[in-house]
VMD Tcl script that builds the backbone (N, CA, C; Angstrom):
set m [mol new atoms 354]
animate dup $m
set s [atomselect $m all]
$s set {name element resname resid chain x y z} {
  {N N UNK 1 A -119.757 155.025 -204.136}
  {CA C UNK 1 A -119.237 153.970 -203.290}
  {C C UNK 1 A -117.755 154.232 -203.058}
  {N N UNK 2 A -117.092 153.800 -201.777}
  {CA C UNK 2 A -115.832 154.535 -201.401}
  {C C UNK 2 A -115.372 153.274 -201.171}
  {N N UNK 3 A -113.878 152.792 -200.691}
  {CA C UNK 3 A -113.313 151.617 -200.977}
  {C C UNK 3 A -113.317 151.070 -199.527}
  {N N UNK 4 A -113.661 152.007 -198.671}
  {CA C UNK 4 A -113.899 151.735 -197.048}
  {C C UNK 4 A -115.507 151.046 -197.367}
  {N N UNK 5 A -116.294 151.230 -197.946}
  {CA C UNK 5 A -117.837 150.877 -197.750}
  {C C UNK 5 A -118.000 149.484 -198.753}
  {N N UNK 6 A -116.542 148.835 -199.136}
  {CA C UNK 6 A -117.022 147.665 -199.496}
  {C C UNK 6 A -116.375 146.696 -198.824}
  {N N UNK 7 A -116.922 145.294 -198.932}
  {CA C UNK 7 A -116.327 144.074 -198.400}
  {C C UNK 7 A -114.921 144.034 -198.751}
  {N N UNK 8 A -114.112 142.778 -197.873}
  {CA C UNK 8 A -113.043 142.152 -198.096}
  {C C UNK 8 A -112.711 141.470 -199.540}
  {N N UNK 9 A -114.150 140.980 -200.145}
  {CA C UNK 9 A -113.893 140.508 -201.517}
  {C C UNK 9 A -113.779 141.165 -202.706}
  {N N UNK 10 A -114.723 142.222 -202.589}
  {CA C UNK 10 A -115.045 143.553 -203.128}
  {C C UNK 10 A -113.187 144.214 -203.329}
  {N N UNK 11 A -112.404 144.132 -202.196}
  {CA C UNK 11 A -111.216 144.856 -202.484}
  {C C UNK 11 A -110.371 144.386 -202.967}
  {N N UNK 12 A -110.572 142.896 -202.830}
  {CA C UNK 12 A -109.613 141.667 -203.052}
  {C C UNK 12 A -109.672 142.241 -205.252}
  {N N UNK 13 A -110.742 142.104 -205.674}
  {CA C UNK 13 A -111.044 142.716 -207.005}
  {C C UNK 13 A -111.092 143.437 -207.311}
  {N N UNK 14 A -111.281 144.663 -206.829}
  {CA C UNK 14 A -110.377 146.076 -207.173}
  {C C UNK 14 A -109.151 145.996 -207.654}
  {N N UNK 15 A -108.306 145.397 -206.231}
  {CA C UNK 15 A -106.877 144.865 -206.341}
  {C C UNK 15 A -106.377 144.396 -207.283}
  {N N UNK 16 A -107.010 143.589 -207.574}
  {CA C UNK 16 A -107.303 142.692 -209.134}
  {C C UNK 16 A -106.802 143.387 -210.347}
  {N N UNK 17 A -107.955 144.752 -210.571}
  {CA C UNK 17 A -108.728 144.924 -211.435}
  {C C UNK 17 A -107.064 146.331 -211.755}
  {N N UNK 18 A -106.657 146.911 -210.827}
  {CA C UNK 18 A -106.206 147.695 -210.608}
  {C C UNK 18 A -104.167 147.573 -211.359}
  {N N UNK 19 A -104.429 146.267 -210.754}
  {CA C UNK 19 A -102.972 145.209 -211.682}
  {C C UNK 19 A -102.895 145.097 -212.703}
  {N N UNK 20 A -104.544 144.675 -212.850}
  {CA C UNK 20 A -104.828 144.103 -214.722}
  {C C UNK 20 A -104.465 145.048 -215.380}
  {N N UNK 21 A -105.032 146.613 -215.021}
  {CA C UNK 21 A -104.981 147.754 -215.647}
  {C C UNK 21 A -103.473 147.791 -215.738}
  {N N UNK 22 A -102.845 147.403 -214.735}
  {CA C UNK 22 A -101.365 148.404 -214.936}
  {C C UNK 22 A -100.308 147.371 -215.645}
  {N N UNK 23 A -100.514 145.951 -215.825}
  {CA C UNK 23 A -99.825 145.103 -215.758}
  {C C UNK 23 A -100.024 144.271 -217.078}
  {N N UNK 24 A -101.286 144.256 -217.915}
  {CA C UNK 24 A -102.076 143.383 -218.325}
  {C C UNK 24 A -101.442 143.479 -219.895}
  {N N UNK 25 A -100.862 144.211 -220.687}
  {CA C UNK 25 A -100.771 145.093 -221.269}
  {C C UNK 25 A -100.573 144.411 -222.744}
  {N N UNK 26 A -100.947 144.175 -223.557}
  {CA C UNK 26 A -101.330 143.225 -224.529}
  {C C UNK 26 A -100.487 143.697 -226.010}
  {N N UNK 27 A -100.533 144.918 -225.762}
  {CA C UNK 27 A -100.208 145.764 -227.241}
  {C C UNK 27 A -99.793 147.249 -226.663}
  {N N UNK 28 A -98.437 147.690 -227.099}
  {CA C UNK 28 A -98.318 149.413 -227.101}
  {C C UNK 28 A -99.779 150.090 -227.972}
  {N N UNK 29 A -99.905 149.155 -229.284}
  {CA C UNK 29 A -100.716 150.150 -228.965}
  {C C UNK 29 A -101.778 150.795 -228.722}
  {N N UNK 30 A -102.252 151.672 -228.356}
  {CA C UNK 30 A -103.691 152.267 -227.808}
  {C C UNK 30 A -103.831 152.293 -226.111}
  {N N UNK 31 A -102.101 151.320 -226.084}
  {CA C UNK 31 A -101.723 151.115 -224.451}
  {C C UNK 31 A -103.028 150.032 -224.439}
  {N N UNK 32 A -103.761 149.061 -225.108}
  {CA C UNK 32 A -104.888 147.612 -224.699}
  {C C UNK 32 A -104.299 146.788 -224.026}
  {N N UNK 33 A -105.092 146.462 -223.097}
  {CA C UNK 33 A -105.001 145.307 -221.596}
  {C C UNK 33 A -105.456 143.775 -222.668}
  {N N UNK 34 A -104.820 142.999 -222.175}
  {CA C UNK 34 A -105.883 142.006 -222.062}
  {C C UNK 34 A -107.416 141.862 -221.529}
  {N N UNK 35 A -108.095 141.088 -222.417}
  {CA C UNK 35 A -109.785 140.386 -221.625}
  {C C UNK 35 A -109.994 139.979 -220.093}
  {N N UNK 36 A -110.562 140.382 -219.826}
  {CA C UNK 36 A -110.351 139.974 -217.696}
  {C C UNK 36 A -111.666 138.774 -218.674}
  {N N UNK 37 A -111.097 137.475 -217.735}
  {CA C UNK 37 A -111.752 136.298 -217.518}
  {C C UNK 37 A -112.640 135.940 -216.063}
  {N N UNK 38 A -113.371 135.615 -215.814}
  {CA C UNK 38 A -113.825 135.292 -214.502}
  {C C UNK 38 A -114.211 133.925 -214.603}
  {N N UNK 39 A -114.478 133.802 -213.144}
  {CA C UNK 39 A -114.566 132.129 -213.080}
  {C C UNK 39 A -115.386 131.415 -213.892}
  {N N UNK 40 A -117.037 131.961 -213.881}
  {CA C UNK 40 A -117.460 131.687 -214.341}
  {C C UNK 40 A -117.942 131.642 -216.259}
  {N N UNK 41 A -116.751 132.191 -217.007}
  {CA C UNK 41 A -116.614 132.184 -217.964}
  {C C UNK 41 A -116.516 133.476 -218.600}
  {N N UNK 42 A -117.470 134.514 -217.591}
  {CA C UNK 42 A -117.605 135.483 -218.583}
  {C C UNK 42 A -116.419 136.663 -218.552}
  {N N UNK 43 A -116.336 137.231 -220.042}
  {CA C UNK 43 A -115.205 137.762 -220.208}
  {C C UNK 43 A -115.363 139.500 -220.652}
  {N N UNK 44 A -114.797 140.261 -220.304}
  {CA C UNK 44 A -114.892 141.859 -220.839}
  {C C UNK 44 A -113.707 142.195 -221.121}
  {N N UNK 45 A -113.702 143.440 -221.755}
  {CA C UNK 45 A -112.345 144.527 -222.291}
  {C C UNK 45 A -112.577 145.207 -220.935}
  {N N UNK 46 A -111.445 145.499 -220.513}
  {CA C UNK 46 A -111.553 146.154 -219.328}
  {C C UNK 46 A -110.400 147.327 -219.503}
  {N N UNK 47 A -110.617 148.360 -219.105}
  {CA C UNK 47 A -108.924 149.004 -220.486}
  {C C UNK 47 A -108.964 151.007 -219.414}
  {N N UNK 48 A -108.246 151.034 -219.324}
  {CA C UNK 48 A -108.179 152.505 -218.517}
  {C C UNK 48 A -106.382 153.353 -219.133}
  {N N UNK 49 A -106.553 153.899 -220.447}
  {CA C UNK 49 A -105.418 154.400 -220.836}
  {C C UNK 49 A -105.694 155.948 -221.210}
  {N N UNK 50 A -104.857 157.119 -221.796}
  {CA C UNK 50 A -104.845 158.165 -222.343}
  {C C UNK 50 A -105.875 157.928 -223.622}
  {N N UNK 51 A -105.772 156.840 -223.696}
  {CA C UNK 51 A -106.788 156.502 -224.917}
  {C C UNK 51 A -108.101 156.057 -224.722}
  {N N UNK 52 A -108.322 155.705 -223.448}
  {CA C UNK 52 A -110.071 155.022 -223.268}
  {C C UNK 52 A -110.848 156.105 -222.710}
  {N N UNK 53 A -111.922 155.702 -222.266}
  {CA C UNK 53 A -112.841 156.710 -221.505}
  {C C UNK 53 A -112.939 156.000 -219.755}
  {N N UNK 54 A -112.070 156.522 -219.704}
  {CA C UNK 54 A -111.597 156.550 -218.238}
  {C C UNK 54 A -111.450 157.732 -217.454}
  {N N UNK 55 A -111.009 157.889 -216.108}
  {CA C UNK 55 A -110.579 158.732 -215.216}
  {C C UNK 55 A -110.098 158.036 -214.126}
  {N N UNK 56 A -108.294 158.871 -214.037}
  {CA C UNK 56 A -108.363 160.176 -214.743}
  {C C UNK 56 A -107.816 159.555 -216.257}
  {N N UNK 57 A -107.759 159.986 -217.258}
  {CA C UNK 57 A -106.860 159.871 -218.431}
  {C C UNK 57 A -105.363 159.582 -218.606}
  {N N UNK 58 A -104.630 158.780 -218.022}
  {CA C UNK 58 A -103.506 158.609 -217.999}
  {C C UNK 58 A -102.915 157.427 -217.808}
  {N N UNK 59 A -101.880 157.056 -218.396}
  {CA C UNK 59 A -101.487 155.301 -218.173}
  {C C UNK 59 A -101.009 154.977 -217.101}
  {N N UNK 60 A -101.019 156.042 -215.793}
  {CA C UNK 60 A -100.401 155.564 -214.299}
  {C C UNK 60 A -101.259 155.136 -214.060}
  {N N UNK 61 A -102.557 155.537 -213.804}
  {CA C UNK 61 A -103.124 155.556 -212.258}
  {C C UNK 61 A -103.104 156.277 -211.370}
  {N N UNK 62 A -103.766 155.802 -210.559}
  {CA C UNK 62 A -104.889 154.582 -209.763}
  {C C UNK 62 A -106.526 155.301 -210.635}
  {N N UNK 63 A -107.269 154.569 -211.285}
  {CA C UNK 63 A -108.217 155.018 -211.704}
  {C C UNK 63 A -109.441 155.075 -211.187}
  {N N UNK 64 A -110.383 156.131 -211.129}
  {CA C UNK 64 A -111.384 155.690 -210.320}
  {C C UNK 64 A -112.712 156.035 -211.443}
  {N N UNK 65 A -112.174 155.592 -212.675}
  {CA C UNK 65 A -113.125 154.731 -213.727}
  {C C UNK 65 A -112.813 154.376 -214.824}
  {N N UNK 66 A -113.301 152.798 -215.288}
  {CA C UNK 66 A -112.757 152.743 -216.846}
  {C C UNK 66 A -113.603 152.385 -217.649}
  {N N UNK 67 A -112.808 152.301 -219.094}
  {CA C UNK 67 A -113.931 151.539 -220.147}
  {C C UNK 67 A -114.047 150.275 -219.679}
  {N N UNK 68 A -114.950 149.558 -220.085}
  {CA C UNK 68 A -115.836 148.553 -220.278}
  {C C UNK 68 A -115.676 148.154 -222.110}
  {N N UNK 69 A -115.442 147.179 -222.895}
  {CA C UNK 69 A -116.181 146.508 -224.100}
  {C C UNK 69 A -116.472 144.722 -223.731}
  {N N UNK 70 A -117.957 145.629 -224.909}
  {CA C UNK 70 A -117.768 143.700 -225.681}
  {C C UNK 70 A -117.981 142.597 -224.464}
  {N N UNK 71 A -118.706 142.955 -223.368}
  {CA C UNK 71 A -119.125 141.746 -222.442}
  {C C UNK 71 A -119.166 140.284 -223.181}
  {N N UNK 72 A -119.055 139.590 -222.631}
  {CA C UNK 72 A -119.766 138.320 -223.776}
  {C C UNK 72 A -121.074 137.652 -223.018}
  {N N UNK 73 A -121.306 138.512 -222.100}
  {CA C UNK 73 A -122.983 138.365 -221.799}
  {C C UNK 73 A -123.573 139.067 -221.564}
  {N N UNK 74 A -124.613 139.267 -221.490}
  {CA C UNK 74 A -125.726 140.685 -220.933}
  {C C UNK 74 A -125.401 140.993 -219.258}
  {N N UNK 75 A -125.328 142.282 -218.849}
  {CA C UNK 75 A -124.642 142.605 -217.683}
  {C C UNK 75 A -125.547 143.772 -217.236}
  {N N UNK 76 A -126.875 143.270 -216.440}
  {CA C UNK 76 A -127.231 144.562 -216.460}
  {C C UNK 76 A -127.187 145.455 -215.083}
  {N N UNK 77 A -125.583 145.312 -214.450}
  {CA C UNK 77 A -125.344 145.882 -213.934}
  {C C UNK 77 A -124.904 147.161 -214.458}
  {N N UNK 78 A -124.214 146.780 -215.767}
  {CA C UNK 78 A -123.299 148.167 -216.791}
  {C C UNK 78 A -124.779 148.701 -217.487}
  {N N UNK 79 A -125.534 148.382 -217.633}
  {CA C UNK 79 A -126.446 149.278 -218.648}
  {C C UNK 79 A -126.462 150.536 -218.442}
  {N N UNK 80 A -125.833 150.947 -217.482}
  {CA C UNK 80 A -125.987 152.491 -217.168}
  {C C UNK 80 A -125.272 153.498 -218.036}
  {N N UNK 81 A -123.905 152.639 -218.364}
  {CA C UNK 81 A -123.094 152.971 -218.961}
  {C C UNK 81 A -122.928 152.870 -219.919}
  {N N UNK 82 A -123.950 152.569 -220.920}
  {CA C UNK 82 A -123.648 152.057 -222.445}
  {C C UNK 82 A -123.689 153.086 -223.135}
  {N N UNK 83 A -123.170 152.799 -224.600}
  {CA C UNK 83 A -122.560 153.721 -225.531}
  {C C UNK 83 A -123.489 153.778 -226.375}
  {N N UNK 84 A -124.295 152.229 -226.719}
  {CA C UNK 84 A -125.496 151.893 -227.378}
  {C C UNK 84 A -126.546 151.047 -226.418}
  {N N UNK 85 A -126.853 151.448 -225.972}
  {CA C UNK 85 A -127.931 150.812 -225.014}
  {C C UNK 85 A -128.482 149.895 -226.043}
  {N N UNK 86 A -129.129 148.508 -225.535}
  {CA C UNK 86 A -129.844 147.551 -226.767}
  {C C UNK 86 A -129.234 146.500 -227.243}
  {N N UNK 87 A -127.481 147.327 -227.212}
  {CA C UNK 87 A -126.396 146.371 -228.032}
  {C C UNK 87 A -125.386 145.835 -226.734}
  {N N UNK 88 A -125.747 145.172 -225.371}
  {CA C UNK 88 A -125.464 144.608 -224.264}
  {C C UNK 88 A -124.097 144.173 -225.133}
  {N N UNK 89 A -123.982 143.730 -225.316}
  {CA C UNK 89 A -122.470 142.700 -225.933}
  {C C UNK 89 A -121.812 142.943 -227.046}
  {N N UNK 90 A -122.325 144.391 -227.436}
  {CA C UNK 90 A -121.906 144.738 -228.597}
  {C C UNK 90 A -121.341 146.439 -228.724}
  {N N UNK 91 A -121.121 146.995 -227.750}
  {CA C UNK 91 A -120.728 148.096 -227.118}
  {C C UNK 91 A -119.339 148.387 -226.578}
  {N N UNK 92 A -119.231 149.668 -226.582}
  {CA C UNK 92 A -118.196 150.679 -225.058}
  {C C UNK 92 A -119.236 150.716 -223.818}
  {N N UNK 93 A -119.064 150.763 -223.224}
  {CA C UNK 93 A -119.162 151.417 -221.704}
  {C C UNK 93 A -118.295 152.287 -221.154}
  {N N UNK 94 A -118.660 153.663 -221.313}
  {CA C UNK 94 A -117.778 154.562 -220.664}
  {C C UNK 94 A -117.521 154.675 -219.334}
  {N N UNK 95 A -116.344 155.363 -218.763}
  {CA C UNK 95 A -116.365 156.069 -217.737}
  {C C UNK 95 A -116.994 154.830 -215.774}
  {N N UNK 96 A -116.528 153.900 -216.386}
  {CA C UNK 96 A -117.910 152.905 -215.588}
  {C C UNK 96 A -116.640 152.860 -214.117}
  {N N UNK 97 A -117.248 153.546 -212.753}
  {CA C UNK 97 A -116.595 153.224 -211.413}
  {C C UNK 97 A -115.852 151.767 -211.520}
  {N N UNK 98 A -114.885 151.927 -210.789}
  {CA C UNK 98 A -113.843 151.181 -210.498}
  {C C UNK 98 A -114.067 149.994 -209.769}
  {N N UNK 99 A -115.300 150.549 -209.068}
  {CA C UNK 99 A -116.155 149.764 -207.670}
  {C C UNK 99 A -117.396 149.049 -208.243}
  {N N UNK 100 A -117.654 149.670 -209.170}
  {CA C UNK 100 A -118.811 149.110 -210.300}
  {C C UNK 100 A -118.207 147.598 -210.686}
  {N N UNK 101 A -116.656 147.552 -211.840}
  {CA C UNK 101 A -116.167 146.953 -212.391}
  {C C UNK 101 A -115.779 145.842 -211.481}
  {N N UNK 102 A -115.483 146.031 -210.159}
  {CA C UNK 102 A -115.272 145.189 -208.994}
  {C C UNK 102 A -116.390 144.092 -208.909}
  {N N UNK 103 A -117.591 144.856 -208.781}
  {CA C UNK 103 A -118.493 144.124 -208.393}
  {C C UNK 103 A -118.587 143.130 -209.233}
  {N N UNK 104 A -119.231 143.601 -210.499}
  {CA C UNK 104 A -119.482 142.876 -211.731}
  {C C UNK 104 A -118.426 141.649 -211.902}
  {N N UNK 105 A -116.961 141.506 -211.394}
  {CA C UNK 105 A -116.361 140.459 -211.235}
  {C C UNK 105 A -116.681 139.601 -210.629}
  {N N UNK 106 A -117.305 140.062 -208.898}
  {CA C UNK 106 A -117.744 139.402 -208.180}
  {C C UNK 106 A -118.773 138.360 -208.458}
  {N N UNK 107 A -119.888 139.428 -209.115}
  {CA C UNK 107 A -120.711 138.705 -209.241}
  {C C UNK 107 A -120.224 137.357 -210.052}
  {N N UNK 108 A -119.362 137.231 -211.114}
  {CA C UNK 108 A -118.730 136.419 -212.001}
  {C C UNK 108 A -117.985 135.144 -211.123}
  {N N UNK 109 A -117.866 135.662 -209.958}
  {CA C UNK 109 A -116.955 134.534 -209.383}
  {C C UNK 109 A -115.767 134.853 -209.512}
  {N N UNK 110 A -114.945 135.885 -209.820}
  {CA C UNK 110 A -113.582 136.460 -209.888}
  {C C UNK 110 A -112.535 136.514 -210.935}
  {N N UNK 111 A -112.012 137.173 -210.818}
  {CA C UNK 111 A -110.907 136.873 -211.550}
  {C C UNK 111 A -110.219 135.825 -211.691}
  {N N UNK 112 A -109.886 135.217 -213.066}
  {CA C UNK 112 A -109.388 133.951 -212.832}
  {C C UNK 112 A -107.646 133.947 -213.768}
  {N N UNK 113 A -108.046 135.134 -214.892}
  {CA C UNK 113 A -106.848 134.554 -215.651}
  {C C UNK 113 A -107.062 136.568 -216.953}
  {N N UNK 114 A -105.904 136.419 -217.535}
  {CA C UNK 114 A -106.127 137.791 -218.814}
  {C C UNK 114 A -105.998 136.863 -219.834}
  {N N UNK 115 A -107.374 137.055 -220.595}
  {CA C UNK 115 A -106.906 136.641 -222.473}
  {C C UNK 115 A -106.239 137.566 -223.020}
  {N N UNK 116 A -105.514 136.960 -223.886}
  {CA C UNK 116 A -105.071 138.154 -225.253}
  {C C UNK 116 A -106.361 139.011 -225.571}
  {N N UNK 117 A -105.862 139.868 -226.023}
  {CA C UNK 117 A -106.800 141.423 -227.048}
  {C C UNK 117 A -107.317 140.634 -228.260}
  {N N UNK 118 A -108.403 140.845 -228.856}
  {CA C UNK 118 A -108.424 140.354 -230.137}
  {C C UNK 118 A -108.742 141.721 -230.903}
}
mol reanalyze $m
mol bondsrecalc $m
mol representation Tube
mol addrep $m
């Protein structure tokens, strides 16, 4: 999926997602983001550093994939990506598109706010 072949809302959360990454920044260390919140409650690790399983590997950017943890609901849009398949809410998700992570907000109802790291 290319950033021309999605909706207006779709980019609006990229946009989002793309800030959180660069902006969000909770702790030096391991370079950890804050929890992305969405409207509807549900919350993930959303994290793209020299340290996650992302691409490319680096704390600039622009990434065009990151980790995923620790959903706090079953998402089976990410199952593709699991580290432990089985363990939905209890996992990494590697490497998961940028456009993937977009959606999965969407579906949530959006971005609403960053928790602290726990």
């Amino acid at each position: 999926m290319q950033n021309d072949d999605i909706n207006t809302d779709s980019k609006k959360h990229l946009d989002d997602l793309n800030n959180h990454l660069k902006t969000a920044r909770a702790s030096d260390y391991l370079n950890t983001c804050r929890k992305v919140v969405c409207a509807d409650g549900f919350t993930m690790s959303v994290q793209a550093s020299e340290n996650h399983y992302c691409s490319p590997r680096n704390n600039e950017g622009p990434w065009s994939s990151a980790e995923i943890g620790y959903p706090s609901r079953i998402e089976p849009l990410l199952w593709n990506y699991a580290d432990e398949p089985g363990k939905w809410t209890d996992t990494v998700y590697g490497y998961v598109p940028i456009e993937l992570i977009a959606a999965v907000v969407e579906v949530h109802g959006g971005l609403i706010k960053n928790e602290k790291s726990q």
